[in-house]
SEFI-136575 format. One record per atom (N, C-alpha, C): x, y, z; residue number from 1; residue in three letters. Coordinates in nm, 3 decimals. Example, Ala and Ser with C-alpha at 12.3 -4.5 7.8 and 13.67 -1.06 7.14 Angstrom:
2
<seza><xx>1.319</xx><yy>-0.569</yy><zz>0.780</zz><pos>1</pos><code>ALA</code></seza>
<seza><xx>1.230</xx><yy>-0.450</yy><zz>0.780</zz><pos>1</pos><code>ALA</code></seza>
<seza><xx>1.320</xx><yy>-0.330</yy><zz>0.780</zz><pos>1</pos><code>ALA</code></seza>
<seza><xx>1.285</xx><yy>-0.225</yy><zz>0.708</zz><pos>2</pos><code>SER</code></seza>
<seza><xx>1.367</xx><yy>-0.106</yy><zz>0.714</zz><pos>2</pos><code>SER</code></seza>
<seza><xx>1.290</xx><yy>0.003</yy><zz>0.787</zz><pos>2</pos><code>SER</code></seza>
***
This chain:
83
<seza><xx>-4.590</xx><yy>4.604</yy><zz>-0.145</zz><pos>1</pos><code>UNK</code></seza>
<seza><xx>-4.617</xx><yy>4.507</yy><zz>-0.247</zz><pos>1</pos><code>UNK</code></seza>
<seza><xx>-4.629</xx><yy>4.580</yy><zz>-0.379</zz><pos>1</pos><code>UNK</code></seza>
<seza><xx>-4.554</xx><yy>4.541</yy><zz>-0.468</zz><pos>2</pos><code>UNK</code></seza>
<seza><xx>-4.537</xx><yy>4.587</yy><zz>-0.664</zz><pos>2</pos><code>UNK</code></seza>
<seza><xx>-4.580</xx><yy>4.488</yy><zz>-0.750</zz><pos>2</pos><code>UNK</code></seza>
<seza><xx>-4.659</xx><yy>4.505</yy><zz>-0.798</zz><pos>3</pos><code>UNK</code></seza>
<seza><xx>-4.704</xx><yy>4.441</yy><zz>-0.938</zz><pos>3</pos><code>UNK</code></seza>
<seza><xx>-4.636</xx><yy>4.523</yy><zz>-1.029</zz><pos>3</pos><code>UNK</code></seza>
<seza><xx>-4.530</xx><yy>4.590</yy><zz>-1.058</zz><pos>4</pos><code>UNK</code></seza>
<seza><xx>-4.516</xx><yy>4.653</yy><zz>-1.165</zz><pos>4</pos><code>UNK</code></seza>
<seza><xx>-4.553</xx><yy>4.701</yy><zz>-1.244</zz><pos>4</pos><code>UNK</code></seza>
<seza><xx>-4.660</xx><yy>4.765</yy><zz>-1.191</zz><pos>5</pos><code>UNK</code></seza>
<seza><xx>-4.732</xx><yy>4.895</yy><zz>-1.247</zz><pos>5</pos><code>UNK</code></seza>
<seza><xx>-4.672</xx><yy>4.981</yy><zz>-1.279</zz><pos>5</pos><code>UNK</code></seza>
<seza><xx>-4.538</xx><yy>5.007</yy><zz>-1.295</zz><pos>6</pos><code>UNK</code></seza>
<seza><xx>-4.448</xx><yy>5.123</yy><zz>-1.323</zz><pos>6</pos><code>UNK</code></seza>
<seza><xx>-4.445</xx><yy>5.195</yy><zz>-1.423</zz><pos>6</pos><code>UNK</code></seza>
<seza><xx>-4.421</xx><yy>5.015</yy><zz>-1.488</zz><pos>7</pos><code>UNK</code></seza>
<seza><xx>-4.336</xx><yy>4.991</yy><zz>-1.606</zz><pos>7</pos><code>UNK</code></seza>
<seza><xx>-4.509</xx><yy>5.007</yy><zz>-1.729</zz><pos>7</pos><code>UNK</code></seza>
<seza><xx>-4.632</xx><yy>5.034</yy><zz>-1.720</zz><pos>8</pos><code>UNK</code></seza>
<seza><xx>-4.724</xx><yy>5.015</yy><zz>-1.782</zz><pos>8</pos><code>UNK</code></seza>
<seza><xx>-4.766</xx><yy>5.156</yy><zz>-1.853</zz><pos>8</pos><code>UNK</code></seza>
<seza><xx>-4.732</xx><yy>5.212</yy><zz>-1.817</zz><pos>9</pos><code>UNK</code></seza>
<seza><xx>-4.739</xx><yy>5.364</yy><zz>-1.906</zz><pos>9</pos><code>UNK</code></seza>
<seza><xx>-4.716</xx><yy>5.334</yy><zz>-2.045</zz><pos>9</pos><code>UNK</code></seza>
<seza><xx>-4.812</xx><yy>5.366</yy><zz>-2.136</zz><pos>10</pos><code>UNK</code></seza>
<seza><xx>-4.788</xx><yy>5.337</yy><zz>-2.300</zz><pos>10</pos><code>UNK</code></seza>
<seza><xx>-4.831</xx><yy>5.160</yy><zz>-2.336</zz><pos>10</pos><code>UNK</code></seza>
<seza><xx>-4.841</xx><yy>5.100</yy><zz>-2.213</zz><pos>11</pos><code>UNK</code></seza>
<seza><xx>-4.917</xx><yy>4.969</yy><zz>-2.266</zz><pos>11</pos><code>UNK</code></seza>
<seza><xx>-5.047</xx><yy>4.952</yy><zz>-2.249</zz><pos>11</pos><code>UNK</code></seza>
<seza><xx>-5.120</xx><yy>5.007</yy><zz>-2.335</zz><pos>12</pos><code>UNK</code></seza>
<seza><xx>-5.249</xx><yy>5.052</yy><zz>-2.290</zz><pos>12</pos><code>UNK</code></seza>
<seza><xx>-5.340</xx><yy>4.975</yy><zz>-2.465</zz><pos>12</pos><code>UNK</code></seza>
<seza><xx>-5.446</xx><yy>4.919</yy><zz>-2.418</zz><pos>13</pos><code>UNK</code></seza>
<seza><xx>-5.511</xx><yy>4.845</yy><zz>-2.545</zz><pos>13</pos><code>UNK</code></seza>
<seza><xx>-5.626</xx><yy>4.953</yy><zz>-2.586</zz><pos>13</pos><code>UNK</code></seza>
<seza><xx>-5.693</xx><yy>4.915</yy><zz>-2.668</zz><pos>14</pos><code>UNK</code></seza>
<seza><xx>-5.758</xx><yy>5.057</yy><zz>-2.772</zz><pos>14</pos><code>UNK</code></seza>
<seza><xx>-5.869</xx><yy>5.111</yy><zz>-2.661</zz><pos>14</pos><code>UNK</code></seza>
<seza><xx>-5.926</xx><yy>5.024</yy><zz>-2.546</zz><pos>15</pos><code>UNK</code></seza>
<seza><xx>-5.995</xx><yy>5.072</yy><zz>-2.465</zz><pos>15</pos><code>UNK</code></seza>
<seza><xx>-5.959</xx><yy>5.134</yy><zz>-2.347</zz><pos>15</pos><code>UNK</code></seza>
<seza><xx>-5.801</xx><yy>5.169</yy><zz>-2.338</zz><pos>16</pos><code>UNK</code></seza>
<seza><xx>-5.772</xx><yy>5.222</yy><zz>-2.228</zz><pos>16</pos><code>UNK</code></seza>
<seza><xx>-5.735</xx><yy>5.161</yy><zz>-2.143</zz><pos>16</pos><code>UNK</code></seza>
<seza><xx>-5.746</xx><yy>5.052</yy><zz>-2.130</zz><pos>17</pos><code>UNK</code></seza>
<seza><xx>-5.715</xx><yy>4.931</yy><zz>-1.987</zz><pos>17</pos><code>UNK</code></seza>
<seza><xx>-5.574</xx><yy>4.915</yy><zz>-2.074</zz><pos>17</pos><code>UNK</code></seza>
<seza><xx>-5.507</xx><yy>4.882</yy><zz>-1.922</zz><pos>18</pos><code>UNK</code></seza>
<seza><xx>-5.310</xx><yy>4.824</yy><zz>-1.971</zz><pos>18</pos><code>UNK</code></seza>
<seza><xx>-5.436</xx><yy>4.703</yy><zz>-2.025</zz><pos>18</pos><code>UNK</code></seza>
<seza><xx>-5.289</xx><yy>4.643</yy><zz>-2.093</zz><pos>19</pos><code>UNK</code></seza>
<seza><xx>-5.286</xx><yy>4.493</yy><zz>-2.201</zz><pos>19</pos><code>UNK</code></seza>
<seza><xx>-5.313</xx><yy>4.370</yy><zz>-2.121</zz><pos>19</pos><code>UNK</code></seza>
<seza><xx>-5.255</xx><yy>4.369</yy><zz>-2.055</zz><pos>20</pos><code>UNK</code></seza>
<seza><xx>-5.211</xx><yy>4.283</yy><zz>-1.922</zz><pos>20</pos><code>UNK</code></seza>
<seza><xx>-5.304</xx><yy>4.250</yy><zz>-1.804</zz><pos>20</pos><code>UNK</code></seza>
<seza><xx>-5.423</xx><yy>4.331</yy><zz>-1.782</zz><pos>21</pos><code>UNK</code></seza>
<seza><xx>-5.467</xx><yy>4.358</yy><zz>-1.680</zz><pos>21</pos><code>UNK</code></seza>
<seza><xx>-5.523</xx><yy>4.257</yy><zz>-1.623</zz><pos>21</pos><code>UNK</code></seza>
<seza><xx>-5.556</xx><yy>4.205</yy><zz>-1.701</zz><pos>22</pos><code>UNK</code></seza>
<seza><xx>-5.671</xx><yy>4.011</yy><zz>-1.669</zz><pos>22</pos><code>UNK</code></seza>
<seza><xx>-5.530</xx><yy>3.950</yy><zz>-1.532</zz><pos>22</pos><code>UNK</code></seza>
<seza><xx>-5.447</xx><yy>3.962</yy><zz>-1.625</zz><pos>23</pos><code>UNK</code></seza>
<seza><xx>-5.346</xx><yy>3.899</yy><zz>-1.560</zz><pos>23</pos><code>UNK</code></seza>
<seza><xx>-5.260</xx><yy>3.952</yy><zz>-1.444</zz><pos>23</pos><code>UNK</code></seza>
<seza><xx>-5.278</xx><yy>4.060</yy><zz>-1.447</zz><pos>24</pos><code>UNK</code></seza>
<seza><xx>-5.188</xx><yy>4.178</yy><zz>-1.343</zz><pos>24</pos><code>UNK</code></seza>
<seza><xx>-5.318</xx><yy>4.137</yy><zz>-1.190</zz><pos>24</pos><code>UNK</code></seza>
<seza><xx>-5.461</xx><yy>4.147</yy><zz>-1.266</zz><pos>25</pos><code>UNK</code></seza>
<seza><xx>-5.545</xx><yy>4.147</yy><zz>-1.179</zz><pos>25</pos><code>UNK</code></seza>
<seza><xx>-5.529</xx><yy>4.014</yy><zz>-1.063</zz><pos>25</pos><code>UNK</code></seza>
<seza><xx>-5.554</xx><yy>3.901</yy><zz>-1.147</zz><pos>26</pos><code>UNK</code></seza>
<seza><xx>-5.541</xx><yy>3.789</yy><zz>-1.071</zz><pos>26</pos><code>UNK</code></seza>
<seza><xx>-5.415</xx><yy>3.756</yy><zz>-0.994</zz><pos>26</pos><code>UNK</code></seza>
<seza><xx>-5.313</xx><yy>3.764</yy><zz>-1.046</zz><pos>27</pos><code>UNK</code></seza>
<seza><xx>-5.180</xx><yy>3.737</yy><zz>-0.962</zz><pos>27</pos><code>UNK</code></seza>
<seza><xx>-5.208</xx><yy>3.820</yy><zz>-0.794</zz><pos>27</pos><code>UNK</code></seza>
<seza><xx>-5.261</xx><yy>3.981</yy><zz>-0.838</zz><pos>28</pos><code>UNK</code></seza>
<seza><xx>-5.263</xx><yy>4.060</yy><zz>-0.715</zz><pos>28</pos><code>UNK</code></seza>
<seza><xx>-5.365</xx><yy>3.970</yy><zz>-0.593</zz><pos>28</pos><code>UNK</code></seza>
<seza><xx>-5.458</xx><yy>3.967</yy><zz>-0.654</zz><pos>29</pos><code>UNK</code></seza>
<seza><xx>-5.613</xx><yy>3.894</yy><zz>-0.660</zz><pos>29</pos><code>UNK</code></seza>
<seza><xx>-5.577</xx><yy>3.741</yy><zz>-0.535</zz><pos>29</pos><code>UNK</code></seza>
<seza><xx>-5.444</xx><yy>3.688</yy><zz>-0.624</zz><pos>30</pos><code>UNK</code></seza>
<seza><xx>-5.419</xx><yy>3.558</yy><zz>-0.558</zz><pos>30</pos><code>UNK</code></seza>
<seza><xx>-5.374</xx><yy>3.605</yy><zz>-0.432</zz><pos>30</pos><code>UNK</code></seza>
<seza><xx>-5.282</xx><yy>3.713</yy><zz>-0.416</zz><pos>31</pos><code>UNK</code></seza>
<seza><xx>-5.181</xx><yy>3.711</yy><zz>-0.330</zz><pos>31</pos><code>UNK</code></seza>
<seza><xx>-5.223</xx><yy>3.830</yy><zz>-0.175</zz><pos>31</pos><code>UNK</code></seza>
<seza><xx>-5.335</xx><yy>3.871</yy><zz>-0.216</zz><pos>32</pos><code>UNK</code></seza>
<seza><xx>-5.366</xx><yy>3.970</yy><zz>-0.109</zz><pos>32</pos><code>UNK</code></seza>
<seza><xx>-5.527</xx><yy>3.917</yy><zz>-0.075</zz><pos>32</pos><code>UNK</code></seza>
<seza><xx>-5.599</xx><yy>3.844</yy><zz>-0.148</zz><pos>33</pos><code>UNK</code></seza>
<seza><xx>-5.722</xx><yy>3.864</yy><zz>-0.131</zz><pos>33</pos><code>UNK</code></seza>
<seza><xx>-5.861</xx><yy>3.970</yy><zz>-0.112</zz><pos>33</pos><code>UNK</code></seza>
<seza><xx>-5.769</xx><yy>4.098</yy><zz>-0.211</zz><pos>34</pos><code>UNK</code></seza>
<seza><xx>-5.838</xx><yy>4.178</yy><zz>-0.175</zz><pos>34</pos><code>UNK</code></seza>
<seza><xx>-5.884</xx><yy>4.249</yy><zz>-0.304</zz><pos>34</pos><code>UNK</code></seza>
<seza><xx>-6.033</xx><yy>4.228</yy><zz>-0.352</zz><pos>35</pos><code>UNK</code></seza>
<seza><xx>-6.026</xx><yy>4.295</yy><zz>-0.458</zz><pos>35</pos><code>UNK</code></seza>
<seza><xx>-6.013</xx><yy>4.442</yy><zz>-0.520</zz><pos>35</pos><code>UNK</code></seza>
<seza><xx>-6.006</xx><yy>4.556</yy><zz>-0.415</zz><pos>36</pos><code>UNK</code></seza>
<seza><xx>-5.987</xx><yy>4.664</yy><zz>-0.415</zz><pos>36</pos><code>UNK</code></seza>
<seza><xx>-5.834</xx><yy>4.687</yy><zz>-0.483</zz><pos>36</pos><code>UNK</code></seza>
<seza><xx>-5.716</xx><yy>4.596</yy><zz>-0.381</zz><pos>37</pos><code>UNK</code></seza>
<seza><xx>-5.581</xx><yy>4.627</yy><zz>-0.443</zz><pos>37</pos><code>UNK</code></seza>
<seza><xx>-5.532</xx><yy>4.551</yy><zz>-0.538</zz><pos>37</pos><code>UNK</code></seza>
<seza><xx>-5.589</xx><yy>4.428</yy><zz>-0.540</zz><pos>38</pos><code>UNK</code></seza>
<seza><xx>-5.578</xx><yy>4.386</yy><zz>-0.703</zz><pos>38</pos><code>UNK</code></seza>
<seza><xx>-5.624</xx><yy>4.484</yy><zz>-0.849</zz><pos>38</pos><code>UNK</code></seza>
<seza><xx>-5.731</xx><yy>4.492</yy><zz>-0.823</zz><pos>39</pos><code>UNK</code></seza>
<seza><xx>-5.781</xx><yy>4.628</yy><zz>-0.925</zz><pos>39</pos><code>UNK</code></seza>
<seza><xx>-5.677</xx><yy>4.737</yy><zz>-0.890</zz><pos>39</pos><code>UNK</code></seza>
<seza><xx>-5.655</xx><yy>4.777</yy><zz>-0.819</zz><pos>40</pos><code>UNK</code></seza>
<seza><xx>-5.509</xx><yy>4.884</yy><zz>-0.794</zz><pos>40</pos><code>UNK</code></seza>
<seza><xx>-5.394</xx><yy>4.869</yy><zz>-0.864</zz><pos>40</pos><code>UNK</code></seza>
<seza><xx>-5.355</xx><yy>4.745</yy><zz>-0.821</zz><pos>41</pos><code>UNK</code></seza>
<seza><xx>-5.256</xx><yy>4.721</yy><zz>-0.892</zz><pos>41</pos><code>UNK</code></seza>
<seza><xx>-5.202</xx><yy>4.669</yy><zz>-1.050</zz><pos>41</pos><code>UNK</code></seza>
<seza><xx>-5.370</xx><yy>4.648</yy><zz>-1.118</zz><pos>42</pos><code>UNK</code></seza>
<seza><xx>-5.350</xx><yy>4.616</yy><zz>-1.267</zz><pos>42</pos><code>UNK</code></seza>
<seza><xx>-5.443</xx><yy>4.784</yy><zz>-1.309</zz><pos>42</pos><code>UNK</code></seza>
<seza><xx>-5.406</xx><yy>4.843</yy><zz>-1.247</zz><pos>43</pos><code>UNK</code></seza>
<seza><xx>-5.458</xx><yy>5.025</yy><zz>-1.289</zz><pos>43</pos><code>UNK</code></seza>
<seza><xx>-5.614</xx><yy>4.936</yy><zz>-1.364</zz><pos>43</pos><code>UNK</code></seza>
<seza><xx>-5.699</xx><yy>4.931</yy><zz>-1.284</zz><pos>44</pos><code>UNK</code></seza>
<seza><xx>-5.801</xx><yy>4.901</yy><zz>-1.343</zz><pos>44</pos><code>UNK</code></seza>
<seza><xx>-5.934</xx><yy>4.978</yy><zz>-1.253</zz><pos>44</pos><code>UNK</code></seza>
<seza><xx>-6.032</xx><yy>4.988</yy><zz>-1.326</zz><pos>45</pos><code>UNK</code></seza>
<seza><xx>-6.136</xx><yy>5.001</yy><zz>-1.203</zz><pos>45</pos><code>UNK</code></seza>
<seza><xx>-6.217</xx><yy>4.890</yy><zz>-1.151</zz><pos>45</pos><code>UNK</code></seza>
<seza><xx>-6.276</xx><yy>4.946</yy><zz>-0.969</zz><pos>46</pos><code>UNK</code></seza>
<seza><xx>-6.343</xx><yy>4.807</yy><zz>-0.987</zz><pos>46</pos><code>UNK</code></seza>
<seza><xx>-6.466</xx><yy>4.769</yy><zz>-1.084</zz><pos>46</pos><code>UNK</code></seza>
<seza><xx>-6.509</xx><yy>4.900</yy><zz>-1.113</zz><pos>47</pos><code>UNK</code></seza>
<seza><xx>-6.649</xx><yy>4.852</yy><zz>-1.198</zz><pos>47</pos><code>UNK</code></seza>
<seza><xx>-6.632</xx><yy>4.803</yy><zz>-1.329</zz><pos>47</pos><code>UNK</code></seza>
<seza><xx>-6.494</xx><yy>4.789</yy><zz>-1.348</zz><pos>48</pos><code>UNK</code></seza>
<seza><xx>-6.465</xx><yy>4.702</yy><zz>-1.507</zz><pos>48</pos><code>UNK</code></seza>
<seza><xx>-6.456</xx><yy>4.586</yy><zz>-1.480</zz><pos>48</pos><code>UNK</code></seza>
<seza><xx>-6.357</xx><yy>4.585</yy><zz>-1.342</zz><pos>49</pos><code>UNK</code></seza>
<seza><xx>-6.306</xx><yy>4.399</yy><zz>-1.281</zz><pos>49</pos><code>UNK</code></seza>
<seza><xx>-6.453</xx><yy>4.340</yy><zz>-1.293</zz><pos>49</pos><code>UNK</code></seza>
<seza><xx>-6.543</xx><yy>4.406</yy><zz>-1.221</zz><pos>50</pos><code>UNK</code></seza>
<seza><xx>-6.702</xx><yy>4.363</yy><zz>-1.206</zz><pos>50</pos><code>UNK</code></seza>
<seza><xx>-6.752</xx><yy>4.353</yy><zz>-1.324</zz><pos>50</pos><code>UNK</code></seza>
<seza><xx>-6.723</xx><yy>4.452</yy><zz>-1.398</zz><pos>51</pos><code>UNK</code></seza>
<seza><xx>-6.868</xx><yy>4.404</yy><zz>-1.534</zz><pos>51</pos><code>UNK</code></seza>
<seza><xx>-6.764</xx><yy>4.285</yy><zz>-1.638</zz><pos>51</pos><code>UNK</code></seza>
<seza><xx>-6.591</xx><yy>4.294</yy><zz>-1.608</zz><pos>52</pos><code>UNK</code></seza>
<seza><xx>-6.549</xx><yy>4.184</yy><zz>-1.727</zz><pos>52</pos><code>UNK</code></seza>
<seza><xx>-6.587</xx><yy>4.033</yy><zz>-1.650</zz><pos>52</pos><code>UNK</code></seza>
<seza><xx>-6.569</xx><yy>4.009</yy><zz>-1.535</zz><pos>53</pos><code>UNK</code></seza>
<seza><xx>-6.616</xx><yy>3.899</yy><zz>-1.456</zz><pos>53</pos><code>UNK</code></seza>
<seza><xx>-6.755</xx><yy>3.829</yy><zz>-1.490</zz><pos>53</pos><code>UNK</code></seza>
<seza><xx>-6.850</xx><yy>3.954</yy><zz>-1.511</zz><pos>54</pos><code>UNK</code></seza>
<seza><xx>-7.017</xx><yy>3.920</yy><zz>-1.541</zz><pos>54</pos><code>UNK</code></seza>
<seza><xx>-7.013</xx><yy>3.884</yy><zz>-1.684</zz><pos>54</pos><code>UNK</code></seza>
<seza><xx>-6.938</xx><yy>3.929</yy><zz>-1.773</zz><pos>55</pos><code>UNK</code></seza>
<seza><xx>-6.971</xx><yy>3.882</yy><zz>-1.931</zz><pos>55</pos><code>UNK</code></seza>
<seza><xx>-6.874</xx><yy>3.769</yy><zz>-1.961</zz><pos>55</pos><code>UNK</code></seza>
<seza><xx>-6.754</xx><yy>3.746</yy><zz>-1.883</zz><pos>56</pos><code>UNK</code></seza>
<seza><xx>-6.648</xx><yy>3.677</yy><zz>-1.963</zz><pos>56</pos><code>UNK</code></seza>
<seza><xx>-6.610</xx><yy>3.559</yy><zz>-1.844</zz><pos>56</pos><code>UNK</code></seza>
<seza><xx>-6.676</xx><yy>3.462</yy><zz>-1.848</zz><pos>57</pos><code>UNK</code></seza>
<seza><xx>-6.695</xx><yy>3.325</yy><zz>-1.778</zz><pos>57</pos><code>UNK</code></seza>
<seza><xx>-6.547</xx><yy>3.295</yy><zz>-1.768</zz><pos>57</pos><code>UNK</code></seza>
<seza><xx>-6.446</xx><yy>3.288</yy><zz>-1.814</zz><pos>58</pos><code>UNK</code></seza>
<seza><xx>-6.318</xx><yy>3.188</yy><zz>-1.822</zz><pos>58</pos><code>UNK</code></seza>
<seza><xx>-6.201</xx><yy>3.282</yy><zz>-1.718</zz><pos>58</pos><code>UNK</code></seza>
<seza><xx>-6.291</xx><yy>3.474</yy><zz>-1.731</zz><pos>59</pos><code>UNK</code></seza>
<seza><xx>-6.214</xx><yy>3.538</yy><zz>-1.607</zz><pos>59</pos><code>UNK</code></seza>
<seza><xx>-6.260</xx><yy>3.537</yy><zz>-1.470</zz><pos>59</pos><code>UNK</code></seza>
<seza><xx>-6.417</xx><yy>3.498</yy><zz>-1.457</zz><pos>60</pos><code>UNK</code></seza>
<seza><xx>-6.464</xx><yy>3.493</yy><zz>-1.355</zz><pos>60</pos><code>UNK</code></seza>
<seza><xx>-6.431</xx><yy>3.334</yy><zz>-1.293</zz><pos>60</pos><code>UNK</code></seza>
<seza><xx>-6.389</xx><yy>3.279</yy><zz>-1.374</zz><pos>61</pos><code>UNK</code></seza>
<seza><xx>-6.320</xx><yy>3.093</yy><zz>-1.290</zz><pos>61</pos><code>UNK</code></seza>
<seza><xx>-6.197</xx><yy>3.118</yy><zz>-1.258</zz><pos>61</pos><code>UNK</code></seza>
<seza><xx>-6.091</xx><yy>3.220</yy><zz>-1.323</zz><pos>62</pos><code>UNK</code></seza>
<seza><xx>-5.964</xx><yy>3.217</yy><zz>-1.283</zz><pos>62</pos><code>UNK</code></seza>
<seza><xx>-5.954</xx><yy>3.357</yy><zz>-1.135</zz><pos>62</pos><code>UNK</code></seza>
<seza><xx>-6.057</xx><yy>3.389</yy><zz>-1.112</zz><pos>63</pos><code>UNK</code></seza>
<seza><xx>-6.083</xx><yy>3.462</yy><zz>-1.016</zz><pos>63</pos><code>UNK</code></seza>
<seza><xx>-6.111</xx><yy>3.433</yy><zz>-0.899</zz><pos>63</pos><code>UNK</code></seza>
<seza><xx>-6.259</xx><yy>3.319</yy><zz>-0.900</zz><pos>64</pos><code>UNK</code></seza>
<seza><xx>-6.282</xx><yy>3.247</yy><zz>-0.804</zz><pos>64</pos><code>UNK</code></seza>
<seza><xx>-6.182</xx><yy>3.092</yy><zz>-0.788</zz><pos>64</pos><code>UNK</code></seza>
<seza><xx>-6.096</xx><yy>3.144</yy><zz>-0.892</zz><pos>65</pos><code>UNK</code></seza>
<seza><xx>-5.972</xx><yy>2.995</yy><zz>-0.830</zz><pos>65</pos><code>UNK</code></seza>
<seza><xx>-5.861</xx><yy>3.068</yy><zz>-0.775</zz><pos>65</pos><code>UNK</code></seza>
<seza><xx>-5.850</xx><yy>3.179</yy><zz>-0.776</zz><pos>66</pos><code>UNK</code></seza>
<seza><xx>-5.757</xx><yy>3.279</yy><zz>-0.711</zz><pos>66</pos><code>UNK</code></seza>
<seza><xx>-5.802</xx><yy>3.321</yy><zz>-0.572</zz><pos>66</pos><code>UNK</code></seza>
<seza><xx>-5.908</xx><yy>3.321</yy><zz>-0.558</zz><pos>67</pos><code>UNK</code></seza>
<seza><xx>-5.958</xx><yy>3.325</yy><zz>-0.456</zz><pos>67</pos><code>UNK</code></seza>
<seza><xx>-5.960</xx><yy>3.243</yy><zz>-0.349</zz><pos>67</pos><code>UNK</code></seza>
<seza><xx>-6.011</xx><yy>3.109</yy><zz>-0.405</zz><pos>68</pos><code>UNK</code></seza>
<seza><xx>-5.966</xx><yy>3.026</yy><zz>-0.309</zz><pos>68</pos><code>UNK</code></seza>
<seza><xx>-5.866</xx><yy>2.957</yy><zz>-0.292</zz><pos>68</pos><code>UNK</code></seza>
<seza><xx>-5.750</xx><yy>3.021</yy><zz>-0.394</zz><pos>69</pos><code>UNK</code></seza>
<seza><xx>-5.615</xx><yy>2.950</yy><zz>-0.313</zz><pos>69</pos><code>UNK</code></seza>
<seza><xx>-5.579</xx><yy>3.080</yy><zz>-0.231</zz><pos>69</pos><code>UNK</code></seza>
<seza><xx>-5.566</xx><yy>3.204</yy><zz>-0.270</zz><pos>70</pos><code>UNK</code></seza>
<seza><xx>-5.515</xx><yy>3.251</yy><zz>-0.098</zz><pos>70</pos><code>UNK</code></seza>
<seza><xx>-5.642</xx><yy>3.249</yy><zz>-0.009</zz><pos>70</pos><code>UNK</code></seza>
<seza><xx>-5.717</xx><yy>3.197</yy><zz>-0.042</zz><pos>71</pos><code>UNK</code></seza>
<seza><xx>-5.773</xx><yy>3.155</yy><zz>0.147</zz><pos>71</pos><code>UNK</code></seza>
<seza><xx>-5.710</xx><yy>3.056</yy><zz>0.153</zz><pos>71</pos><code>UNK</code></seza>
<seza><xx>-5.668</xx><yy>2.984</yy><zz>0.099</zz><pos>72</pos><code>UNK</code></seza>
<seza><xx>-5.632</xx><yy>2.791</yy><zz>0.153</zz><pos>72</pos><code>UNK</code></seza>
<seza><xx>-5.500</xx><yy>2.884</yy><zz>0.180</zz><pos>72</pos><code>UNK</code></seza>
<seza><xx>-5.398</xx><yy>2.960</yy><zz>0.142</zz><pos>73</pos><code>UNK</code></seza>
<seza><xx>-5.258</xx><yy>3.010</yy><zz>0.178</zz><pos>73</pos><code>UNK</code></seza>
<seza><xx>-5.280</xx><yy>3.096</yy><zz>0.347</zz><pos>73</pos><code>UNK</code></seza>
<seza><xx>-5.417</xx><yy>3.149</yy><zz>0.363</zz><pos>74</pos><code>UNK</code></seza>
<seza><xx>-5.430</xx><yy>3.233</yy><zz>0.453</zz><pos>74</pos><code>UNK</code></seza>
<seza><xx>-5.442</xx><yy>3.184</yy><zz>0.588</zz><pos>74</pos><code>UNK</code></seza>
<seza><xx>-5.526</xx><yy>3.031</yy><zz>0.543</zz><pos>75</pos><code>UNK</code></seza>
<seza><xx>-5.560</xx><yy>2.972</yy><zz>0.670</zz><pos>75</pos><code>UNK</code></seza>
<seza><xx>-5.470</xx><yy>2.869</yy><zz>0.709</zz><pos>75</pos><code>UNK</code></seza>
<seza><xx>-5.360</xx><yy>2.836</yy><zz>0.612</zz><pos>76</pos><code>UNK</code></seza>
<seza><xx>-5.243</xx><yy>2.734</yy><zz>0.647</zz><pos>76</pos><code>UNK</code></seza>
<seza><xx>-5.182</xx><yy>2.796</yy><zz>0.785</zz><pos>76</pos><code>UNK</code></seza>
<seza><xx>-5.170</xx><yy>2.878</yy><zz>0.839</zz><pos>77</pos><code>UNK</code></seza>
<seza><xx>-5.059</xx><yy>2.938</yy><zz>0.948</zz><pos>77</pos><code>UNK</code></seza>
<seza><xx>-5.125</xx><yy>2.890</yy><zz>1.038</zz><pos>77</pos><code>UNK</code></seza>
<seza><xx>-5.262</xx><yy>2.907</yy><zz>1.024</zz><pos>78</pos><code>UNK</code></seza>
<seza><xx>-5.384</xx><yy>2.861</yy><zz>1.130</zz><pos>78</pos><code>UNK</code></seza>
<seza><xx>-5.383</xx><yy>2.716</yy><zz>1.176</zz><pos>78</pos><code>UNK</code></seza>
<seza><xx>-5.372</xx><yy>2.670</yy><zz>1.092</zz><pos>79</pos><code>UNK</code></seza>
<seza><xx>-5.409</xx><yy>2.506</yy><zz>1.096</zz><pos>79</pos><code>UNK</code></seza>
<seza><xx>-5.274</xx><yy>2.425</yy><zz>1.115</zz><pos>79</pos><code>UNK</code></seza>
<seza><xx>-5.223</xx><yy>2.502</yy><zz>1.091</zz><pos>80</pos><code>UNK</code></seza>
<seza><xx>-5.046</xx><yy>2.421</yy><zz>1.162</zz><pos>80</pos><code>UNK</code></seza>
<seza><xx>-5.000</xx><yy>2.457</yy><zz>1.301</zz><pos>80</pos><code>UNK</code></seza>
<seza><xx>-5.068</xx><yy>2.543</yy><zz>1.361</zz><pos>81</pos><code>UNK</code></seza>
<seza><xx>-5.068</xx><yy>2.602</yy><zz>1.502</zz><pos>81</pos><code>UNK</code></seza>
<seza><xx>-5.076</xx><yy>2.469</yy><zz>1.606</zz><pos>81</pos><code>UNK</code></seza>
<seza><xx>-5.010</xx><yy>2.420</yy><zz>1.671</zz><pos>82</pos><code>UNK</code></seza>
<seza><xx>-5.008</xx><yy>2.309</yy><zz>1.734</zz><pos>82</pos><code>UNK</code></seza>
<seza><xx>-5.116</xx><yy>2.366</yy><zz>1.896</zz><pos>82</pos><code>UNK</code></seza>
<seza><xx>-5.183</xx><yy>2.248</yy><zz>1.918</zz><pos>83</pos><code>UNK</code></seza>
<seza><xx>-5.273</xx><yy>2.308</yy><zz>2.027</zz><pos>83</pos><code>UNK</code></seza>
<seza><xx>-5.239</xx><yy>2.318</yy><zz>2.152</zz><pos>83</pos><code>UNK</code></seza>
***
């Protein structure tokens, strides 16, 4: 799995984090459910994902709505399983 982290060398904002990362984060975020490789994959750490989540309300809703759509994606295979 690529988020295109490749291509992020030199897009970097005055604090060091790529530009992108809010967004690199959540897409990963949606699609693996895992917050370790989401933070991986927007080159972030977790203790930034954690402290921007605690100050900035509008990333911590698009997080916990990322969240619960890949569980609702995770448990679809489950629930279509005929008995």
């Amino acid at each position: 799995m690529t988020f295109g982290t490749e291509s992020m060398a030199g897009k970097r904002s005055k604090t060091g984090a790529p530009r992108n990362w809010r967004d690199r984060f959540i897409a990963a975020l949606g699609e693996t459910s895992n917050i370790s490789a989401a933070a991986d994959a927007a080159q972030i750490s977790l203790s930034w994902v954690y402290k921007t989540r605690r100050e900035d309300a509008e990333f911590a809703r698009r997080w916990f709505e990322a969240l619960c759509l890949s569980l609702i994606h995770i448990s679809e295979p489950t629930r279509r399983t005929p008995i």
